[in-house]
C-alpha positions in Angstrom: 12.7 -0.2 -2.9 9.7 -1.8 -4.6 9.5 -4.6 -1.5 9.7 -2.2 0.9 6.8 -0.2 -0.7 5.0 -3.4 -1.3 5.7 -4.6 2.6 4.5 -0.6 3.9 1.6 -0.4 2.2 -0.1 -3.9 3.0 1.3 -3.5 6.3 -0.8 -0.1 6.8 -4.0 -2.7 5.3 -3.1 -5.4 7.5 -2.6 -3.0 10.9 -6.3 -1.7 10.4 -7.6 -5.2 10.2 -5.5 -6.0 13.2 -8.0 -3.4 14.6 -10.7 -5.4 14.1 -9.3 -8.3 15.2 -8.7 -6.5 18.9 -12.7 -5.8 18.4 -13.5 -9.2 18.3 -11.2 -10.3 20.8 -13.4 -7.7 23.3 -16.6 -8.9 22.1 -17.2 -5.5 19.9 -17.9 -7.2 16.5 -18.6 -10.8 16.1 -17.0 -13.9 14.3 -19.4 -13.2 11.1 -18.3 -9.8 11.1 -14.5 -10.2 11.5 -14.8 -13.2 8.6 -16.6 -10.4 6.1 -14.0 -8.2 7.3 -11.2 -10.7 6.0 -13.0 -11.3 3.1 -13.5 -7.8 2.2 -9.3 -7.2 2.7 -8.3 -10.3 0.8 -11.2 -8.8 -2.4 -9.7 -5.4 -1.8 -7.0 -4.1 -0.5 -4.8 -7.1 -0.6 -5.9 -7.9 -4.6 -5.4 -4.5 -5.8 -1.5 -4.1 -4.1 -0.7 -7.2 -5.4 -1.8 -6.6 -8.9 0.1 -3.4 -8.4 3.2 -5.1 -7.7 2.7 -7.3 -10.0 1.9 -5.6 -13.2 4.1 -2.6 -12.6 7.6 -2.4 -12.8 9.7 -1.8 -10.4 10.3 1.8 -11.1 6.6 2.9 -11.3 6.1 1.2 -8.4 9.0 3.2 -6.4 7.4 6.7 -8.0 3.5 6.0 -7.2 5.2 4.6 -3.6 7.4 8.2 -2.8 4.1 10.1 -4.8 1.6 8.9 -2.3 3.8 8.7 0.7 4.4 5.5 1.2 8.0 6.3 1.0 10.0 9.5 1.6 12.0 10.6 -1.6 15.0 11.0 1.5 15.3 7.3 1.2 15.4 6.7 -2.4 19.0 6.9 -3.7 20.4 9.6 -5.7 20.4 7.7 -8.8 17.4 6.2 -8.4 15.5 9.1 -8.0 16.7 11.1 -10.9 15.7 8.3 -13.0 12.4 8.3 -11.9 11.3 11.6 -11.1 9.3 12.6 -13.9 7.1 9.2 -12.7 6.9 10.6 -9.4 5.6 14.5 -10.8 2.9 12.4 -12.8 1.4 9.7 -9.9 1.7 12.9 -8.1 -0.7 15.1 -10.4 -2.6 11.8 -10.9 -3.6 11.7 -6.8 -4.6 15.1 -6.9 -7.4 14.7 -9.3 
């Protein structure tokens, strides 16, 4: 369940620089752009969720994932969940603030 968090939420990253991509590919932003672009995802986003992933264990990682959305409590298993549903209460509270 961590994975698939870890695969969603880069892939939601990596489609919106995909974006870009198709803007330079039409001539709407330019090689300079799209390069500071790539730099700013591989500083950013990517750093961040991997130090996430990497510094969390696995069942924070699952709670902050179903808290935020990233995945739907529906496809964490029974057990699973009841272990970490006082996680997923406090990432919640935590994103409201």
């Amino acid at each position: 369940m961590a994975n698939l968090a870890w695969q969603r939420e880069l892939d939601r990253h990596i489609a919106s620089l995909a974006e870009r991509f198709d803007e330079w590919r039409r001539k709407k932003i330019d090689c300079f752009e799209l390069n500071e672009l790539i730099h700013k995802f591989h500083n950013g986003p990517s750093q961040e969720i991997w130090k996430k992933h990497n510094y969390f264990d696995a069942d924070a990682i699952v709670a902050m994932a179903v808290a935020s959305g990233i995945l739907k409590k529906e496809e964490i298993p029974q057990d699973i969940l009841q272990y970490i549903e006082t996680e997923i209460k406090l990432y919640s509270r935590e994103s409201e603030v």
